[in-house]
C-alpha positions as CSV (number, residue, x, y, z in Angstrom):
1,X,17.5,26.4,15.4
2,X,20.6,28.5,14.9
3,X,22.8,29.9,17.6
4,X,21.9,33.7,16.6
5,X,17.9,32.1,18.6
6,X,19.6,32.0,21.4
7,X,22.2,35.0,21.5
8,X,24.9,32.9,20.0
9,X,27.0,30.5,22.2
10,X,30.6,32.2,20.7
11,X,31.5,33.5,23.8
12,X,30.0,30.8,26.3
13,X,32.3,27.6,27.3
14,X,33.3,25.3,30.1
15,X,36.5,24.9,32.2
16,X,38.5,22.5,29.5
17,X,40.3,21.0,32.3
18,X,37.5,20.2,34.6
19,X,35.7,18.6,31.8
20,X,38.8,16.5,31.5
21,X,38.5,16.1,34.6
22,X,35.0,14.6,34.8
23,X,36.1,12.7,31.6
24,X,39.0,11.1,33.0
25,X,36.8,9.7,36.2
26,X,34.2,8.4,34.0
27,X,36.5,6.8,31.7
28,X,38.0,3.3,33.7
29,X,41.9,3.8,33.0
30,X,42.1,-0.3,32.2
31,X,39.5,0.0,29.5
32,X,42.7,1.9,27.6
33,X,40.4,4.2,26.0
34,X,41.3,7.7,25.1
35,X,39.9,11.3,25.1
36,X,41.3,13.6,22.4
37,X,41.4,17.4,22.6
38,X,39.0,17.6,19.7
39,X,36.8,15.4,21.0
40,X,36.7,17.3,24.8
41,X,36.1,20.5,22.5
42,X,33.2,19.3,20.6
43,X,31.2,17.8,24.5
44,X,32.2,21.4,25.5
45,X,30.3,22.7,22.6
46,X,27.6,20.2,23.1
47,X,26.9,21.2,27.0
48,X,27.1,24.4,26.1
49,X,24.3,24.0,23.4
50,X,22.1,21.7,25.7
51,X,22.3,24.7,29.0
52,X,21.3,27.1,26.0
53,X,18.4,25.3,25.0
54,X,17.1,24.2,28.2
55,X,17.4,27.9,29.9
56,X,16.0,29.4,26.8
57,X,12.9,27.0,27.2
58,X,13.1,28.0,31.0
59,X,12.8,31.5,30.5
60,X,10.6,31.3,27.9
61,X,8.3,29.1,31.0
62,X,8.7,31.8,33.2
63,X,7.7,34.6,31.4
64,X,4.7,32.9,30.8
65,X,4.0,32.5,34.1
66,X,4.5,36.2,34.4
67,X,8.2,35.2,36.5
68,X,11.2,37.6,36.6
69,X,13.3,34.6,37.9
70,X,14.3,30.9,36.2
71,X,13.3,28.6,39.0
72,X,13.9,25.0,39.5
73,X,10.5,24.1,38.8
74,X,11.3,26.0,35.2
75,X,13.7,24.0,34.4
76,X,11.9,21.0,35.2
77,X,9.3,21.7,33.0
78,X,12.3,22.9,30.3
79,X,13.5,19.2,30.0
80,X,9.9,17.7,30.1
81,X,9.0,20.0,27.3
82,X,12.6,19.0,25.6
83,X,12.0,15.5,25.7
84,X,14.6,15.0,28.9
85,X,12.1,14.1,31.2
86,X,14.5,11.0,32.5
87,X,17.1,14.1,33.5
88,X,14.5,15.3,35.7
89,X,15.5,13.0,39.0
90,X,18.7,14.1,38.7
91,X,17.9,17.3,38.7
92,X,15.9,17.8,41.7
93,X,18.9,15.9,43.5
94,X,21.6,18.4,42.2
95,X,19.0,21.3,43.2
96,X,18.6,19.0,46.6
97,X,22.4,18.8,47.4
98,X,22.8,22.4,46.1
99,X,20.3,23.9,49.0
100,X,21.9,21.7,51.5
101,X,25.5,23.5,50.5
102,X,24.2,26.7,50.6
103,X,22.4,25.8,54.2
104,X,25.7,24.9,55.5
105,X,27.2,27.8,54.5
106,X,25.2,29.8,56.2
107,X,25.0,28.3,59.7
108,X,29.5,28.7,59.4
109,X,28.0,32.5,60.0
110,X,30.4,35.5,59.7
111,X,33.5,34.8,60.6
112,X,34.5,39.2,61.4
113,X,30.7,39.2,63.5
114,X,32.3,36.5,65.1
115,X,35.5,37.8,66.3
116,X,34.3,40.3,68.7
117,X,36.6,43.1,66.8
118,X,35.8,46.7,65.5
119,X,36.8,47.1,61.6
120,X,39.4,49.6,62.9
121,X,40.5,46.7,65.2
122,X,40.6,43.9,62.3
123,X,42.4,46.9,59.8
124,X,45.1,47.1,62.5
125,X,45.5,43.2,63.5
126,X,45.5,42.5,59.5
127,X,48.1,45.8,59.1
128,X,50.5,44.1,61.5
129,X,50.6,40.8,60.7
130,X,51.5,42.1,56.9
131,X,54.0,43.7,58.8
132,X,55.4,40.7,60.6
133,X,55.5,39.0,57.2
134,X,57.9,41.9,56.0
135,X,60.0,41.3,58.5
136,X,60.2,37.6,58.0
137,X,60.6,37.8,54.0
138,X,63.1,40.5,54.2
């Protein structure tokens, strides 16, 4: 399968340092094993290829189920179909801990509902503490 399937991946990439990151943590500093650039550059390319290939499989699930969106259950069925059926428990944990986040979020509610202040109220509170920070920086 060539990258043109799939709209090409040229343009598509992860955070280079957070990958390092997540390499550094999996990599025990004793074991006195290293990570070169080239080597972060070509797992980059390799994440990037597997998210590709399993959302391409995931659409192509949902439009067959007559779906507009990519739900969890696609991607489930995506890795099955794949051959990454062992990602699957995993998966369902991430999605898990992802709807926990966003129900936390939530319940923090909003925090200018919360204040009992007009806009016009909040425009001049915010107008004079900019103010106030003139003064102090001047």
């Amino acid at each position: 399968m060539s990258d043109h399937e799939y709209g090409g991946n040229d343009d598509l990439s992860l955070p280079k340092a957070t990958v390092q990151k997540i390499v550094s943590e999996i990599l025990p500093a004793s074991s006195g094993v290293s990570f070169s650039k080239e080597a972060r550059d070509l797992l980059i390319e390799c994440c990037v290829e597997f998210i590709t290939l399993v959302s391409s499989e995931a659409n192509e699930i949902s439009e067959k189920e007559a779906k507009k969106t990519i739900a969890c259950d696609h991607i489930t069925k995506a890795l099955n179909t794949l051959g990454f059926g062992e990602y699957i428990p995993a998966v369902l944990e991430a999605a898990a801990h992802h709807k926990e986040t966003q129900k936390v979020r939530e319940k923090r509610g909003n925090k200018f509902e919360e204040s009992g202040m007009t806009i016009k109220e909040l425009e001049e509170l915010q107008r004079q503490q900019f103010e106030a920070a003139r003064e102090r920086h001047a």
